[in-house]
N, C-alpha and C positions, 0 to 999 in steps of 0.2 A: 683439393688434391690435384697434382700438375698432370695432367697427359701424357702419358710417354709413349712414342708411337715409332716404329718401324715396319719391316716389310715380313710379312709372315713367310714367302714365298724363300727367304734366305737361309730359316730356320730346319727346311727338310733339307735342301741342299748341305747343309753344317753337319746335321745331324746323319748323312746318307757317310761325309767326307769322317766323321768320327767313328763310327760305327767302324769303317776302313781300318783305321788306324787301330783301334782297339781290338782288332782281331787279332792282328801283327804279335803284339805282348801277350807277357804272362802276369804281370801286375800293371796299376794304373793311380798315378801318384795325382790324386787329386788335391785341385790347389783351389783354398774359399778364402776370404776378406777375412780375415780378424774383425773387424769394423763393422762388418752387417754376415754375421755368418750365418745365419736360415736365409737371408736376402742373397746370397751368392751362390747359394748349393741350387741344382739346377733340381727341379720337381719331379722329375721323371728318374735321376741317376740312376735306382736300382736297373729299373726299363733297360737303359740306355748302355751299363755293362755286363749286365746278368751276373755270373755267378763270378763273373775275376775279381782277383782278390785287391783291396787297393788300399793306400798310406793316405790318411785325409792330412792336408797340413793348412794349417790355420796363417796364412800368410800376411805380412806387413802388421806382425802382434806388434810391433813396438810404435804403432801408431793409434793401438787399440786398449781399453781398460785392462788392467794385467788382469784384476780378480774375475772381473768377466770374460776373459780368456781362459781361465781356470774351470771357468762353470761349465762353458760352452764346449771345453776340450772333454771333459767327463762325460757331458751329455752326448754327443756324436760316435765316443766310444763306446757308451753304452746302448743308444741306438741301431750302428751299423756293427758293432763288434769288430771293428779294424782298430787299428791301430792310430792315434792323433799325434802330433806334433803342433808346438807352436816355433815357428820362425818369422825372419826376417832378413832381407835381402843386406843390413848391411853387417851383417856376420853371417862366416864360416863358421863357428865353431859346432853346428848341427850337422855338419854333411857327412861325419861316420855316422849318428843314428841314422839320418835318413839312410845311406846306405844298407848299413846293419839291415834294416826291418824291412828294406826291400828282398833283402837275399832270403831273407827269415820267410816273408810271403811267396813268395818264388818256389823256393824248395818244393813243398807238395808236387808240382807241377814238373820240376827236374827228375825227382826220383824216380816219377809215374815216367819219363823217357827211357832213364836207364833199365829201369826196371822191364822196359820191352825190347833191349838190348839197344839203346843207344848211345852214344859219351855222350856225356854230360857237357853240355851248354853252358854258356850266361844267360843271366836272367835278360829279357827283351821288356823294356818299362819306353810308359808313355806319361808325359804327363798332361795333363788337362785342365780347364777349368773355364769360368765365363770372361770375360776379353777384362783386361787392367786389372787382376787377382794378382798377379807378379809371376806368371807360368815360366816367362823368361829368365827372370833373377833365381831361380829355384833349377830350371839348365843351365846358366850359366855356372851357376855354381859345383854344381855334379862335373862340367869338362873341365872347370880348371882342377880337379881332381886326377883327370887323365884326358889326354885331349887327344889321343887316338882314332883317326877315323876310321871307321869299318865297313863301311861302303854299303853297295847292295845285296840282300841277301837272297838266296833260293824263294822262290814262291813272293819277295816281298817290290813292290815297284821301285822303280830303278831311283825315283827323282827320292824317295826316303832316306836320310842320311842318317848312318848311327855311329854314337861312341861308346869306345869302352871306355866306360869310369874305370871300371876296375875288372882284375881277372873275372870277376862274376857276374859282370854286370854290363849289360849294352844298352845305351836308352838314345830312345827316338829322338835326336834335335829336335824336329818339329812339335812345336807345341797344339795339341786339341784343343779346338776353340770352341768350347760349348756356346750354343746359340740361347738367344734370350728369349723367354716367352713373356706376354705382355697380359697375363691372366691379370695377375693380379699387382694393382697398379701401386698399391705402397710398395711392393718391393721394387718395382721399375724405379720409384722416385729415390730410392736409397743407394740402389746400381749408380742413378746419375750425381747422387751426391760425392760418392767416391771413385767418379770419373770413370765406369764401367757401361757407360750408354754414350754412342756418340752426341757431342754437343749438337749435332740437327732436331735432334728426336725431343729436346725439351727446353724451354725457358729458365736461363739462369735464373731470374726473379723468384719464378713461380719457387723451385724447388731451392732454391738458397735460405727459402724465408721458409716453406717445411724443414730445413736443417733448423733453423731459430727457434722453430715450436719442437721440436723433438731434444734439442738442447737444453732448452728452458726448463721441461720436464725433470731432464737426467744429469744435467752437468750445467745449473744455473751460475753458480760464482763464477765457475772458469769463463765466461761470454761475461759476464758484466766486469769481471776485473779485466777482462783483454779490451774491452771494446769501449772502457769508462760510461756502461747506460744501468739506468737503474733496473723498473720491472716491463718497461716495454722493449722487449724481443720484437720488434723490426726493420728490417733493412731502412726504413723513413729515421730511426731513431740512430742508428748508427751513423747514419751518413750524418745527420746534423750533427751529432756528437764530434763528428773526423772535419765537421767543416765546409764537407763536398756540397755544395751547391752549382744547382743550371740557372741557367735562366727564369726570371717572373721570382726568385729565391726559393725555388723547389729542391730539395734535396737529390741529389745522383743515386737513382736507387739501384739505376744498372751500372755504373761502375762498384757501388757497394755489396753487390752480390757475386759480382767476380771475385771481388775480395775476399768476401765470408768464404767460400765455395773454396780459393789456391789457402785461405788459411786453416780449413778444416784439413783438407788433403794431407797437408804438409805436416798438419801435427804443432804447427803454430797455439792454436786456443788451447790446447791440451789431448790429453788422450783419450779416445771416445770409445765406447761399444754401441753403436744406435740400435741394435737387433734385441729387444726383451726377453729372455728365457722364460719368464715369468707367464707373459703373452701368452709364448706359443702353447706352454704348457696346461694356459685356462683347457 
C-alpha cells in the first residue's frame, strides 16, 4: 500500500475556514466521486455540519459504473436520509432537481423565519466537498442558471460572494474544501487515483499499480482488452505490451503509470466504481 502523506496542520485550518462557511447557509450541497464514494465522503460529515440539512450528489457518475451508482445512491439515502442525486459536469439537464430539492430542504428553515415575523428569504446553500470531486462544475452550473451577483450580506464577510440562481435561491460561489485526513490509507490511495490528493503526497508507480490490482479484481476484461495484456496486471507488463522501453531494455514503468493513472481519470479503460458496497457492509 503507497503512503500518502500531507501536513495535518492544514486540516484544522480547512476545517476552522468551513465550519465559517457553513454557518452562513441553510442547506449544504455536498459533492462525492461517483468513482470511490465512501473514499470521498469525508469521516467526520455529520461532526462537521450538525443538524443542516444537505443534497448529497454523487458527482462525475458518467465516469463511474451506472449500476454501482445505483447501489451506492440508495445506500447513502438510506443512511443519511437526505436526498442523492447522480450527476455530471457535462450536462445540464439535473440543475431544476438539484434546485427543486434545495428549496424543498430549505423550507423548514424559512417558514421557522416568517413564522417569527420575518419575509421570507432565499435559500443561502454552500456547496462542499474534498478537493477534484467537481464542487466547481456543480457552481458553475447553478450560475449559468442565474448569474446575478448579490454581494455582501448583513452579518456575512464582505470577501463571500453570492448568486441568485433563482428567486429562491442564493448560493455561496466559494466552494468548501473539506480537508483530507490520512487515517486510513486505502482510501488516501483511491483520493490519488482520481486525482483528489496532490501529485507531491504520492508515487505514481506505487498507486497506478494499486489501481491495476483493484481492476483486476472488478473490471478485468476492460484492462486487458484496453491495454492488449493477458493475466499480469503490471505497469512492467503494459509497458512492454506499448513497446516503451529505457535503457539496459527495461520497460518505462514511470512513463506507463502516468498513462494508466490520465487513462482511468479520463474514463479511457472504461467505467469504474473502485469503492465495494459489499466491503463496507462486511
Amino acid at each position: 500500500m503507497a503512503h500518502i502523506h500531507w501536513y495535518p496542520g492544514h486540516i484544522a485550518k480547512a476545517e476552522k475556514k468551513l465550519k465559517e462557511l457553513i454557518s452562513l447557509v441553510d442547506v449544504v450541497i455536498e459533492v462525492i466521486d461517483a468513482r470511490i464514494p465512501m473514499s470521498s465522503v469525508y469521516p467526520d460529515i455529520k461532526k462537521l455540519l450538525g443538524e443542516k440539512p444537505r443534497l448529497i450528489i454523487l458527482n462525475k457518475a458518467d465516469l463511474a459504473d451506472e449500476s454501482k451508482t445505483k447501489e451506492w445512491k440508495k445506500y447513502f439515502e438510506e443512511q443519511t436520509g437526505f436526498p442523492v442525486l447522480a450527476s455530471c459536469a457535462s450536462k445540464n439537464n439535473d440543475i431544476s432537481i438539484i434546485v427543486n430539492k434545495v428549496i424543498e430542504l430549505a423550507k423548514p428553515r424559512i417558514d421557522k423565519l416568517v413564522a417569527k415575523g420575518l419575509l421570507p428569504r432565499p435559500a443561502r446553500v454552500v456547496v462542499v466537498g474534498m478537493p477534484n470531486v467537481g464542487k466547481s462544475s456543480i457552481i458553475n452550473k447553478l450560475i449559468k442558471k442565474g448569474k446575478t451577483k448579490v454581494g455582501a450580506k448583513a452579518g456575512v464577510t464582505r470577501q463571500q460572494q453570492w448568486v441568485r440562481v433563482n428567486p429562491k435561491i442564493d448560493l455561496l460561489d466559494t466552494p468548501g474544501i473539506i480537508p483530507l485526513k490520512q487515517e486510513d490509507q486505502s482510501k488516501a490511495g483511491k483520493l490519488a487515483m482520481v486525482n483528489s490528493v496532490s501529485e507531491n503526497a504520492y508515487e505514481n508507480e506505487e498507486v497506478a499499480q494499486e489501481l491495476l490490482d483493484i481492476l483486476k479484481e472488478k473490471y478485468p476484461k476492460n484492462v486487458q482488452e484496453y491495454y492488449k495484456i493477458e493475466n499480469d496486471f503490471t505497469l512492467y507488463e503494459i509497458a512492454k505490451s506499448r513497446n516503451w522501453i529505457v535503457k539496459e531494455g527495461q520497460p518505462d514503468v514511470t512513463r506507463t503509470a502516468v498513462m494508466v493513472l490520465t487513462d482511468f481519470r479520463s474514463g479511457r479503460i472504461g467505467k469504474f466504481t473502485l469503492d465495494s458496497l459489499e466491503k463496507h457492509d462486511e
